[in-house]
C-alpha positions as CSV (number, residue, x, y, z in Angstrom):
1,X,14.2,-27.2,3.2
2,X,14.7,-25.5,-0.3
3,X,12.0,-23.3,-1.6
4,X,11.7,-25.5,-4.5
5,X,11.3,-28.4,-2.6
6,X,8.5,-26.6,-0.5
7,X,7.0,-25.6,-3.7
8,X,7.2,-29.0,-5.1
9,X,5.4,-30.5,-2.0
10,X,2.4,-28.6,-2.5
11,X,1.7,-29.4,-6.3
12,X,-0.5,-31.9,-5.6
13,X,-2.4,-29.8,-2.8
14,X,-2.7,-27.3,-5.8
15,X,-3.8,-29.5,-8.1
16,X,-6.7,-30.7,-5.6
17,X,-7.9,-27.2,-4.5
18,X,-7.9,-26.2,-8.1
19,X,-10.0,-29.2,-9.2
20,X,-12.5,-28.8,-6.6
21,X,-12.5,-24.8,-7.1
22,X,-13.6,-25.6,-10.7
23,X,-16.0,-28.0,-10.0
24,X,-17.9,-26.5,-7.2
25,X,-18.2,-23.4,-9.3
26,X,-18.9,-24.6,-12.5
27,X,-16.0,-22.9,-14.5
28,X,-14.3,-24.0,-17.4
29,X,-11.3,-26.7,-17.1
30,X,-8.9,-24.3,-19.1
31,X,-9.3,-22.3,-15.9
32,X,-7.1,-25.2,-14.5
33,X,-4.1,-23.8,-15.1
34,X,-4.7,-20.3,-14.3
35,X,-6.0,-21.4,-10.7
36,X,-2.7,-23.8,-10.4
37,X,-0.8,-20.7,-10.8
38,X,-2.3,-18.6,-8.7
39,X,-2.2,-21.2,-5.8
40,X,2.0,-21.5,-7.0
41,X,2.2,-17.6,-6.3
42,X,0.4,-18.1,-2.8
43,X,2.9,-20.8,-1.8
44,X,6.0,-18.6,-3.3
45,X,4.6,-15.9,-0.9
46,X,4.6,-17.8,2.0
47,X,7.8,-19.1,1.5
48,X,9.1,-15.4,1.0
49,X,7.3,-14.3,4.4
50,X,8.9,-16.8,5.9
51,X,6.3,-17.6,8.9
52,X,5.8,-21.2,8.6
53,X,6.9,-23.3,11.7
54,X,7.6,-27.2,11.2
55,X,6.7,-27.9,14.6
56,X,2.8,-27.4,13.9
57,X,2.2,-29.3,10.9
58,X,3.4,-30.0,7.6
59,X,3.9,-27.4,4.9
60,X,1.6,-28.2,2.7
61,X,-0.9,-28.7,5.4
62,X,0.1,-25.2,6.3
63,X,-0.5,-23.5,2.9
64,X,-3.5,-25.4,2.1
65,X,-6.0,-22.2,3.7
66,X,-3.8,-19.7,1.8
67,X,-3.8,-21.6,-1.7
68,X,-7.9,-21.9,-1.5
69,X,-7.7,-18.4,-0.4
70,X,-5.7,-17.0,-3.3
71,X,-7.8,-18.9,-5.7
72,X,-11.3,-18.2,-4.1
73,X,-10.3,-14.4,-5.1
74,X,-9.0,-14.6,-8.4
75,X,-12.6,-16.3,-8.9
76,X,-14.3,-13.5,-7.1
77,X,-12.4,-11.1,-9.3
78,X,-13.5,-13.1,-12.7
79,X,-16.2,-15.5,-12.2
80,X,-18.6,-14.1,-14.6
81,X,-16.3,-13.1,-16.6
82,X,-14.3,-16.3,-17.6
83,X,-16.4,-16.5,-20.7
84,X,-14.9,-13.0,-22.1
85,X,-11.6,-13.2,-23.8
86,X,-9.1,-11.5,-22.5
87,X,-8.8,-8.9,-25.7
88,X,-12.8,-7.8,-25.2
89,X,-11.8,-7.8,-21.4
90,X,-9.0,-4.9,-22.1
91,X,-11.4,-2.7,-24.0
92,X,-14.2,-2.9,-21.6
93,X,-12.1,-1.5,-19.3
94,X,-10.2,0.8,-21.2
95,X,-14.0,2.4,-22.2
96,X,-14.7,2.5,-18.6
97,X,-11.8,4.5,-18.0
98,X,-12.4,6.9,-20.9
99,X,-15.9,7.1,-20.1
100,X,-14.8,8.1,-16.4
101,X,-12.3,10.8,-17.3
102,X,-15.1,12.0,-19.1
103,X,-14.5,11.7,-22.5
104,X,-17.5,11.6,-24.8
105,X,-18.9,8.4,-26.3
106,X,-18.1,9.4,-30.1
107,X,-14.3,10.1,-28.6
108,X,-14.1,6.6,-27.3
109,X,-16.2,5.0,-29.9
110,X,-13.2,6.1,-32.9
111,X,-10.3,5.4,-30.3
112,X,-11.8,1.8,-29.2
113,X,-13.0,1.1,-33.0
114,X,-16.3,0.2,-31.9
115,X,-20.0,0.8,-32.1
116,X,-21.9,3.3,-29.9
117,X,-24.5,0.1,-29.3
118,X,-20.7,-1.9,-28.3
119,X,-19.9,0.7,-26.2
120,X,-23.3,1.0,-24.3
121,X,-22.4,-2.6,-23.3
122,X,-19.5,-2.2,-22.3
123,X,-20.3,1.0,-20.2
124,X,-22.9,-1.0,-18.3
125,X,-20.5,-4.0,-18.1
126,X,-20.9,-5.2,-14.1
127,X,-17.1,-5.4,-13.3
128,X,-18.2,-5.4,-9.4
129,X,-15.3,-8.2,-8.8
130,X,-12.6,-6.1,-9.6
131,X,-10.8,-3.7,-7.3
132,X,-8.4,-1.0,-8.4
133,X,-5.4,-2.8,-7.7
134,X,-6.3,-5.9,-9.8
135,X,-7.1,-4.0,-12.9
136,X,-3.1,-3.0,-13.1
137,X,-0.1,-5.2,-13.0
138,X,1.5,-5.1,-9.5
139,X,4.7,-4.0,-10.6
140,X,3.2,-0.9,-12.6
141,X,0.6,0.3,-10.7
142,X,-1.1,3.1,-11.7
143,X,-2.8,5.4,-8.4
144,X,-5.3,6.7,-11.3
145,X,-7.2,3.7,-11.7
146,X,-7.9,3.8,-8.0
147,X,-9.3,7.3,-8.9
148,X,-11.4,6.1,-11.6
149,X,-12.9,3.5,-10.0
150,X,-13.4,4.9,-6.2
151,X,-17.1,5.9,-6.8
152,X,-18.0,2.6,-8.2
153,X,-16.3,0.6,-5.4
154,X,-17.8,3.2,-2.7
155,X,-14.1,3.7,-1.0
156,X,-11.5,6.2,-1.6
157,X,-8.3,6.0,-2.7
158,X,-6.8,6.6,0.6
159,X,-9.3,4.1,2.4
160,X,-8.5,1.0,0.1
161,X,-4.7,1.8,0.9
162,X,-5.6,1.8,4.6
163,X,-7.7,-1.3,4.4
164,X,-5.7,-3.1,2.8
165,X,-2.2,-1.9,4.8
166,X,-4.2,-3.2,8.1
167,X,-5.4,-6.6,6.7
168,X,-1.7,-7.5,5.6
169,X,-0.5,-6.4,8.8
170,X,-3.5,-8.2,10.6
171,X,-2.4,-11.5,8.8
172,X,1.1,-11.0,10.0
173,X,-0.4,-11.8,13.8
174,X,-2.9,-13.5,12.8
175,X,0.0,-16.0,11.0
176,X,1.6,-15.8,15.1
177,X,-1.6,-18.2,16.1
178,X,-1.3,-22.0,16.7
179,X,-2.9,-23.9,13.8
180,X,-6.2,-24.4,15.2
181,X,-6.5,-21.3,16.1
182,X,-5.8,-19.9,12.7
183,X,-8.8,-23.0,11.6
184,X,-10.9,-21.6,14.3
185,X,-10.9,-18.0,13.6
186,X,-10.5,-18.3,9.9
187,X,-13.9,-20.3,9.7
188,X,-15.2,-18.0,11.8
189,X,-15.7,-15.1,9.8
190,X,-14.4,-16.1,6.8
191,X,-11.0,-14.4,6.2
192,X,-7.0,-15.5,4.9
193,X,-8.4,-18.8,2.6
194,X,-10.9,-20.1,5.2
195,X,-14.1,-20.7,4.2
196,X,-16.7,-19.3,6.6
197,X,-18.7,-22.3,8.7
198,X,-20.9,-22.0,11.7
199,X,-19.7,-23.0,15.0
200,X,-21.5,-26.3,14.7
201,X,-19.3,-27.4,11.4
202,X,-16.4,-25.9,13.0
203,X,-16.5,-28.2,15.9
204,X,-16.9,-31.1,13.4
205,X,-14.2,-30.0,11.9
206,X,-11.9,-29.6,15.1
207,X,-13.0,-32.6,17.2
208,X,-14.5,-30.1,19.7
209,X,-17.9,-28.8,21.2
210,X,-19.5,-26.1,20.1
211,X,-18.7,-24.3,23.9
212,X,-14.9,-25.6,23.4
213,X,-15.0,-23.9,19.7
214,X,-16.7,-20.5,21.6
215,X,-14.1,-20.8,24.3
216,X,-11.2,-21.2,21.6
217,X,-12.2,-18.2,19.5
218,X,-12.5,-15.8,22.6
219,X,-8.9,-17.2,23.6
220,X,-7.5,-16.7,20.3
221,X,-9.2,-13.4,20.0
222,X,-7.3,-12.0,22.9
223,X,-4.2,-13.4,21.8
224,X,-4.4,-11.5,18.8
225,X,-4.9,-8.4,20.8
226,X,-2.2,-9.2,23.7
227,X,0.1,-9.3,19.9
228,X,-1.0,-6.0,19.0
229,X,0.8,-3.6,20.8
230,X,4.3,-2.8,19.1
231,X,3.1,-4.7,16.2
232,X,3.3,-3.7,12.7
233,X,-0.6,-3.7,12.7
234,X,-0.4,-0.3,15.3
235,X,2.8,1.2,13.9
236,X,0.5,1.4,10.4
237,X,-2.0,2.7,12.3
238,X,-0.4,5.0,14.3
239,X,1.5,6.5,10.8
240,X,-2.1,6.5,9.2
241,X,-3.7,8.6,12.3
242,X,-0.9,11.1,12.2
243,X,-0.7,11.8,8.3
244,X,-4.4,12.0,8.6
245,X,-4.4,14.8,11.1
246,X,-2.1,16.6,9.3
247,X,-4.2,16.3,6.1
248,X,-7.0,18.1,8.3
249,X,-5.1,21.0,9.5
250,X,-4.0,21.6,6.2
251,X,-7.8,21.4,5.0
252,X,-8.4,24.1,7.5
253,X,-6.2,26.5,6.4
């Protein structure tokens, strides 16, 4: 199948996850197209990882828990925010920055062009949805906003990089499941687009008992760890552990 075609069949799963997004949240319909996109870039990066297998569903069935999921986070990352323009968005985060690198607030007051009351606001500006890496553009990344920001988001530099290298490594065997076992342990705590339910709704959702859902996510569990081994997952970790060792010795010297 052409990735256009692929792309193509999911418009109207897009279109439906973006709708209901909007409405169950409350935002504004000229979100619309900004969600629509970001479900587009989900289904562009499937399509570029290559893991989908015909034999367990259709494709749009398939991407339909990774579309919700990239759009659930770009909401994370601006609900709250949505009713800022993009412009006023820029400087509260440039003043954050200068404010961070320590720079004093007449300094950033006559770089910004604002007022010191305009600048207390945006000092105490709650940008708690953001990481690092979503205040930069992916393909310009800038290691000193990670730097910046680590205090306020309670993680080092060098832990967000390790998370974030083991959850895109997770996915990669977690992608390896059968498709209700990616449904069962997705709902289950919550993760790659699936929205967290209790066993209970889960075994609605499956046509399943509650002891067959149990069962399932135990199975699927240890499937995930008989994968691990020579996976991409330990190879990460196993480059992480050594790099951090010799950190330490070179600490001790």
């Amino acid at each position: 199948m052409e990735h256009y075609e692929m792309l193509r069949e999911c418009e109207a799963c897009i279109a439906a996850c973006a709708k209901r997004l909007l409405r169950k949240y409350g935002c504004s319909p000229d979100s619309l197209p900004d969600l629509e996109q970001e479900g587009r870039l989900a289904v562009l990066l499937l399509i570029k990882r290559n893991s989908y297998v015909p034999e367990l569903g259709s494709f749009p069935t398939y991407a339909a828990p990774f579309i919700l999921g990239a759009m659930h986070r770009y909401l994370e990352q601006n609900l709250g925010n949505l009713a800022i323009s993009r412009e006023e968005m820029q400087q509260i985060i440039k003043a954050k920055r200068l404010w961070a690198d320590g720079r004093t607030a007449e300094d950033i007051c006559e770089q910004l062009g604002i007022e010191r009351l305009v600048l207390d606001g945006y000092i105490g500006y709650d940008l708690h949805f953001f990481s690092a890496h979503d205040m930069s553009d992916e393909e310009d990344f800038d290691p000193y906003e990670q730097e910046a920001f680590a205090d306020k988001l309670q993680e080092s530099p060098e832990k967000i990089t390790f998370r974030n290298g083991c959850t895109e490594r997770l996915q990669l065997l977690f992608d390896q499941l059968s498709g209700k076992e990616r449904s069962i342990l997705g709902h289950t705590f919550g993760v790659f687009g699936y929205e967290m339910l209790t066993a209970s709704e889960i075994a609605v959702l499956e046509l399943m008992t509650e002891n067959g859902v149990n069962k399932a996510k135990r199975a699927a569990i240890e499937k995930l760890i008989m994968l691990y081994p020579d996976s991409e997952l330990q190879a990460w970790r196993n480059i992480w552990d050594g790099l951090e060792r010799v950190r330490r010795k070179w600490e001790e010297k």
